[in-house]
NUNU-547377 format. One line per 8 residues: number of its first residue (from 1); for each residue x, y, z of C-alpha. Coordinates in steps of 0.02 Angstrom, whole numbers, always signed. Example, Ala and Ser with C-alpha at 12.3 -4.5 7.8 and 13.67 -1.06 7.14 Angstrom:
1 = +615:-225:+390 ~ +684:-53:+357
END
This chain:
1 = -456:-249:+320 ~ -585:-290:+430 ~ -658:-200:+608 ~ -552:-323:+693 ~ -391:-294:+620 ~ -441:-88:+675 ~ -494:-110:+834 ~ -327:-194:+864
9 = -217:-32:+798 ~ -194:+80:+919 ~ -312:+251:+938 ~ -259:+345:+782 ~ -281:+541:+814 ~ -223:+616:+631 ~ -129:+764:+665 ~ -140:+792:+484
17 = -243:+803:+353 ~ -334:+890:+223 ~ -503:+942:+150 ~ -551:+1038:-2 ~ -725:+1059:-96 ~ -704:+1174:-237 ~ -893:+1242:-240 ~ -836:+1319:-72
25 = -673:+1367:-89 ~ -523:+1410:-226 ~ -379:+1302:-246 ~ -264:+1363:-355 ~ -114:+1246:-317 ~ -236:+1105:-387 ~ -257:+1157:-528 ~ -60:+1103:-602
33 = -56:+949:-713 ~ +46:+867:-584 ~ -90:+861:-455 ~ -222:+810:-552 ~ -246:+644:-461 ~ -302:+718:-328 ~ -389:+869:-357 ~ -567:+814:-365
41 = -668:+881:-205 ~ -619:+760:-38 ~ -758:+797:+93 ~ -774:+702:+258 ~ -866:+580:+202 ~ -726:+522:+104 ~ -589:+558:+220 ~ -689:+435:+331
49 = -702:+306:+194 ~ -500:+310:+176 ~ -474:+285:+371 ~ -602:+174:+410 ~ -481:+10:+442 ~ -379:+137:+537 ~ -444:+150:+701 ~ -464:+325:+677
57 = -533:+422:+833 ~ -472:+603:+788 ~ -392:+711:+674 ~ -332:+897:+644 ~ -349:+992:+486 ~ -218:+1082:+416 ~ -243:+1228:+288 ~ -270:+1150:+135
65 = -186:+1290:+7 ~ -352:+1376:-18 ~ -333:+1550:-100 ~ -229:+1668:+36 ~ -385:+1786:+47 ~ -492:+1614:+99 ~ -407:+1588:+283 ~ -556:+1631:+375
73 = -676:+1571:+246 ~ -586:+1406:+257 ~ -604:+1404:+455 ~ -787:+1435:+453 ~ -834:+1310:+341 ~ -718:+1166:+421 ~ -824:+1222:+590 ~ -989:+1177:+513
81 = -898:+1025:+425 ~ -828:+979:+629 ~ -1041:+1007:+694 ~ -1113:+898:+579 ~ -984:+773:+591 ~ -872:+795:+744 ~ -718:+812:+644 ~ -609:+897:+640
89 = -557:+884:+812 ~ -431:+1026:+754 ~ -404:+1150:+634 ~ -215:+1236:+588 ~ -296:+1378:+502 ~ -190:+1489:+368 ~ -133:+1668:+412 ~ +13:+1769:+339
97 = +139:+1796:+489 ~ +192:+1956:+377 ~ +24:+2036:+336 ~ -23:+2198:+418 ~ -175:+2162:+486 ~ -107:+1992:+560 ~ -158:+2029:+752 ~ -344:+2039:+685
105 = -357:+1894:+604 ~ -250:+1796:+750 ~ -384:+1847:+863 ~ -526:+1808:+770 ~ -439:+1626:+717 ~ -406:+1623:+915 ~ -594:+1651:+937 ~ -641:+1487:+872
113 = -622:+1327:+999 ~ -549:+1212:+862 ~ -431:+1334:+793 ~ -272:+1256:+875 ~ -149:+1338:+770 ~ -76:+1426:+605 ~ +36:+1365:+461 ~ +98:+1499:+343
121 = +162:+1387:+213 ~ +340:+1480:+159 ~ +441:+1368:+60 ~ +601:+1424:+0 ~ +743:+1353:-70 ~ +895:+1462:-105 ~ +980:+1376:-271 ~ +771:+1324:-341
129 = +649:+1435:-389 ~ +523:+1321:-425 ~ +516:+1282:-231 ~ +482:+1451:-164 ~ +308:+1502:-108 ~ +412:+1674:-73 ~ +572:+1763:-152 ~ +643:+1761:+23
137 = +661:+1645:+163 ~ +516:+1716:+276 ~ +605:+1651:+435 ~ +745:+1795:+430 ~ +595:+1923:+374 ~ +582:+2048:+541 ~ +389:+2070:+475 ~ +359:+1904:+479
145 = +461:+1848:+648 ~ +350:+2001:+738 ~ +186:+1910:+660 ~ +260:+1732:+748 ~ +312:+1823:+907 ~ +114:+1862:+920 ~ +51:+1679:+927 ~ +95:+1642:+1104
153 = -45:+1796:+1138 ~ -175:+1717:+1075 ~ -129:+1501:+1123 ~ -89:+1467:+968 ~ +49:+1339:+892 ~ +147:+1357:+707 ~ +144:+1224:+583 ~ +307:+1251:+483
161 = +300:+1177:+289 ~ +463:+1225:+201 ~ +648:+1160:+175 ~ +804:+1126:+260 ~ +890:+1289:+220 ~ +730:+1365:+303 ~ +767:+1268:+471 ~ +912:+1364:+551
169 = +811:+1543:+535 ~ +669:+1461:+600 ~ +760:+1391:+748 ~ +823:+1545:+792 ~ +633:+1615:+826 ~ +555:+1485:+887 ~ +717:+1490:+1015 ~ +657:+1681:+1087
177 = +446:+1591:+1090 ~ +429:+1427:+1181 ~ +269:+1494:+1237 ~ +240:+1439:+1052 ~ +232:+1238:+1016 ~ +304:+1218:+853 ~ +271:+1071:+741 ~ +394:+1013:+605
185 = +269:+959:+467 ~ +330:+801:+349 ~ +500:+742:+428 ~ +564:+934:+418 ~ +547:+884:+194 ~ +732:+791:+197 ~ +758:+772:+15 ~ +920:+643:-1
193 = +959:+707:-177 ~ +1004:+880:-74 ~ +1099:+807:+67 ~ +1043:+801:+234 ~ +1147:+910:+320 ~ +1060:+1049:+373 ~ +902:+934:+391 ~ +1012:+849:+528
201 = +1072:+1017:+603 ~ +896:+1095:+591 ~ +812:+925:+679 ~ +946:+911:+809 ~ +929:+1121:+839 ~ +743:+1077:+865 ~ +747:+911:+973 ~ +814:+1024:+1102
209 = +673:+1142:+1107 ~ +537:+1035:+1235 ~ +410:+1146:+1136 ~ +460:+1079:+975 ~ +389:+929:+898 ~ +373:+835:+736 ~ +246:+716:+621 ~ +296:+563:+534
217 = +216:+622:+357 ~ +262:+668:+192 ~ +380:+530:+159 ~ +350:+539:-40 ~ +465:+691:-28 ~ +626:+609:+22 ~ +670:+527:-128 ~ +587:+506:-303
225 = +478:+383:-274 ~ +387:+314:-106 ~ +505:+198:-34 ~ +486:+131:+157 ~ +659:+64:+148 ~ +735:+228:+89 ~ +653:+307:+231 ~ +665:+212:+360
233 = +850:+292:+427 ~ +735:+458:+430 ~ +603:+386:+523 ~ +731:+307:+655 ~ +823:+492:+661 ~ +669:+571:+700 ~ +620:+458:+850 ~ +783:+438:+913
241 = +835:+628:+916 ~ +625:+683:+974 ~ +604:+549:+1065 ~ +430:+459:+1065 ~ +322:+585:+1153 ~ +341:+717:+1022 ~ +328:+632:+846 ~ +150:+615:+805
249 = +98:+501:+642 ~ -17:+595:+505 ~ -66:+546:+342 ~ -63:+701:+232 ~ -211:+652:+118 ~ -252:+694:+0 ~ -97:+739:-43 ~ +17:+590:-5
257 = -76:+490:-115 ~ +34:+562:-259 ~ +150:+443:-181 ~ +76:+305:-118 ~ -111:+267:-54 ~ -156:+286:+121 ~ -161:+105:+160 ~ +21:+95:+87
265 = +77:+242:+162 ~ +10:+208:+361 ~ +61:+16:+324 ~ +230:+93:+302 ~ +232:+160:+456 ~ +155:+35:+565 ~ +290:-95:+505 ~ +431:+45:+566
273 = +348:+84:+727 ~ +311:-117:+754 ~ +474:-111:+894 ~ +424:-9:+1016 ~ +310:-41:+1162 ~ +95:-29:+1144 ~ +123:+122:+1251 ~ +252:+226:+1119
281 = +133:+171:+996 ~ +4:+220:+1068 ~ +72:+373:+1117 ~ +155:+405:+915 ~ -19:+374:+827 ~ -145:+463:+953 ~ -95:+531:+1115 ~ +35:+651:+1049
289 = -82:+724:+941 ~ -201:+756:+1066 ~ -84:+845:+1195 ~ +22:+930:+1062 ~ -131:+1019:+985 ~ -239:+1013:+1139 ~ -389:+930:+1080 ~ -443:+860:+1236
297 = -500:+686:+1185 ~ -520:+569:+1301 ~ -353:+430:+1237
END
């Protein structure tokens, strides 16, 4: 694709993505057989590369599964990444809602401009064990609802990665916080093959929280293989129910590419989004983004 055929896509703000460069950082996630294709280091430059019929005029990184004791390390080197290059506009940084010391390391997370918010990745899945990052569901953890309750202190949002079953605990939290913006990461992971009940219960508990929003990512995980016609209900659900001022497109790469490539995966969206108005576009690929996380760019 050309510059023309990106200058005429609306300003894309990414409110997703990821970096990782493994003489900097561990990665222990990559290193499973299943994710070998994209393991090899992805640095800015080729983030950039990827995007560059896209339009692209910001973008927030989200913690990228370093090693749990690499939070802060993982902050300080997307800040020098962000001053050579400008991005990240954002960064989600990791910290365990349950750890002891987890006003600390809010506070020094809150101490750096870019650092818009936390994810504290907590899959679980009550009938699979191989999709738990915990052996409990974190969101009914006291431990870890007292280390959410402290976000609001310090301005931060929560980036929530995990599954349906997850959604109704989580609800119940952010409920008691809307001084904390919560963001649904990758279409709240509805996987058909489990039914999408309590996706549907969980989404329509959250569309009516105003501090609740949602990105349009991660669509390899509703069904075994990427499909833009499998998803498209999904997509639909999610505007209709969140309207168009708080669903905010993101690519998820590196990782979505073990579905589809980027260009596959944005074209997807683009041809879902093509009936509604330049302003909801513009408004679902950049300007959400930049209010949601407060990036301040000028859209």
């Amino acid at each position: 694709m050309d510059d023309g055929v990106s200058a005429a896509r609306p300003p894309f703000v990414d409110a997703h993505f990821h970096l990782w460069d493994h003489g900097v950082l561990r990665y222990p996630w990559l290193d499973a057989a299943e994710n070998a294709a994209i393991a090899p280091d992805y640095r800015i430059a080729d983030y950039r590369a990827e995007l560059s019929a896209w339009n692209l005029v910001g973008a927030v990184h989200v913690d990228a599964g370093a090693d749990p004791s690499q939070g802060a390390d993982e902050t300080v080197w997307l800040n020098r990444v962000a001053q050579d290059d400008g991005l990240p506009s954002g960064i989600v940084a990791r910290v365990e809602l349950n750890h002891p010391a987890v006003e600390p390391q809010l506070a020094w997370q809150a101490g750096h401009p870019r650092v818009k918010g936390i994810r504290h990745l907590i899959n679980w899945h009550p009938t699979d064990p191989s999709r738990r990052a915990y052996d409990m569901d974190l969101t009914r953890n006291p431990d870890w609802r007292a280390g959410y309750a402290l976000l609001g202190r310090y301005g931060l949002s929560y980036d929530f990665h995990g599954f349906p079953p997850q959604l109704a605990g989580l609800a119940e939290v952010a409920a008691r916080h809307p001084d904390v913006p919560v963001i649904l990461n990758h279409l709240a992971l509805p996987i058909v093959a489990d039914g999408l009940e309590e996706w549907r219960a969980g989404l329509i508990a959250f569309a009516a929280m105003p501090h609740a929003a949602i990105k349009l990512s991660g669509a390899g995980f509703v069904g075994p293989r990427f499909d833009p016609a499998g998803f498209a209900d999904i997509v639909a659900e999610v505007i209709d129910r969140f309207g168009t001022d708080r669903v905010m497109v993101a690519t998820n790469v590196p990782t979505d590419r073990l579905a589809a490539d980027l260009d596959r995966t944005l074209g997807a969206y683009e041809a879902l989004l093509t009936g509604f108005s330049d302003e909801e576009r513009r408004d679902l690929w950049g300007r959400n983004a930049n209010r949601i996380y407060r990036l301040g760019l000028n859209l």
